[in-house]
C-alpha positions in Angstrom: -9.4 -88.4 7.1 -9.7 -90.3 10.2 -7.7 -89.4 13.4 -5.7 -92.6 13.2 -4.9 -91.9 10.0 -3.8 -88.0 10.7 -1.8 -89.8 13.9 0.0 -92.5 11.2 0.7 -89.7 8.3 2.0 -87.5 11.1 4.3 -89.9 12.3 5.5 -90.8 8.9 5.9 -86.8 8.0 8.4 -86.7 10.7 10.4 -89.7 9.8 10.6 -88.1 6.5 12.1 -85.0 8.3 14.3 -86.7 10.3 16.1 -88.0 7.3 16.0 -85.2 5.4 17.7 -83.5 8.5 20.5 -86.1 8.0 21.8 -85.7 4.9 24.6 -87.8 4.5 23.2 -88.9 1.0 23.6 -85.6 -0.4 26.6 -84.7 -2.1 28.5 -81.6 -0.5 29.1 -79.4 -3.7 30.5 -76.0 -3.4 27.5 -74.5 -5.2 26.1 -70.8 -4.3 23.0 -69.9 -5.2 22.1 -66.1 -6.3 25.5 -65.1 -5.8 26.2 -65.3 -2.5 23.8 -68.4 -1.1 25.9 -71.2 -0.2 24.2 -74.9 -1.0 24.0 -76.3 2.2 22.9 -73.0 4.0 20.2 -72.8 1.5 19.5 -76.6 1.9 19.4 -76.1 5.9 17.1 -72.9 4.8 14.6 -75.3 2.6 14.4 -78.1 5.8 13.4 -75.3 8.6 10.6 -73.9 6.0 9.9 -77.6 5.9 9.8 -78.4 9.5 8.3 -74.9 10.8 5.3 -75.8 8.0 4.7 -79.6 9.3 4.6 -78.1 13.1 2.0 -75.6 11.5 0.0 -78.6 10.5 0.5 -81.1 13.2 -0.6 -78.3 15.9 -3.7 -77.5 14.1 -4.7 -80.9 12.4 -3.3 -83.7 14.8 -2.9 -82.2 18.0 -6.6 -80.9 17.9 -8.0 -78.6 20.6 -10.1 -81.8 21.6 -7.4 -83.5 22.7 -5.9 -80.3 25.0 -9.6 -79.7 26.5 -8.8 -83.5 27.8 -5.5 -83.1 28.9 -6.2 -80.2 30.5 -9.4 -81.9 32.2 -7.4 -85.1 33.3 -4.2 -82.8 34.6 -7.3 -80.9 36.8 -8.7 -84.0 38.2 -5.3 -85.2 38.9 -4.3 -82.2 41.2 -7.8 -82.4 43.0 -7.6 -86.1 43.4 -3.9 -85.5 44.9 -4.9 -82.4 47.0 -8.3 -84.5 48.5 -6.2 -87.7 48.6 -9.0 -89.6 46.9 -8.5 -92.1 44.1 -10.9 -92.9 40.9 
């Protein structure tokens, strides 16, 4: 997969969460799961497993170590370029 591809599929990943975090399609029910796990607790449950696995693979896939090695590098030049008062 290319990177602009990872960048697009990322970006459509967290549209998909953002929608999922509104629910105002979902019908509230007063269902409890296992006893004593209310619906939209266990919904709410479901979306952070969700969320906490797409930062999982945005942090290792998308936002490669590449890309922080540059930042890192241009945030470097930046403060000696301020500090010497010279200009690229």
């Amino acid at each position: 997969m290319t990177r602009r591809s990872l960048v697009h599929l990322a970006w459509i990943l967290a549209a998909i969460l953002v929608l999922l975090h509104l629910d105002f399609w979902r019908p509230q029910r007063p269902t409890v799961y296992f006893g004593w796990l209310p619906e939209e607790l266990a919904y709410r449950l479901g979306w952070m497993l969700l969320a906490w696995a797409y930062l999982e693979w945005f942090t290792r896939r998308v936002w490669s170590s590449e890309q922080l090695d540059e930042l890192v590098e241009a945030q470097a030049d930046a403060v000696l370029d301020r500090d010497t008062g010279e200009t690229r």
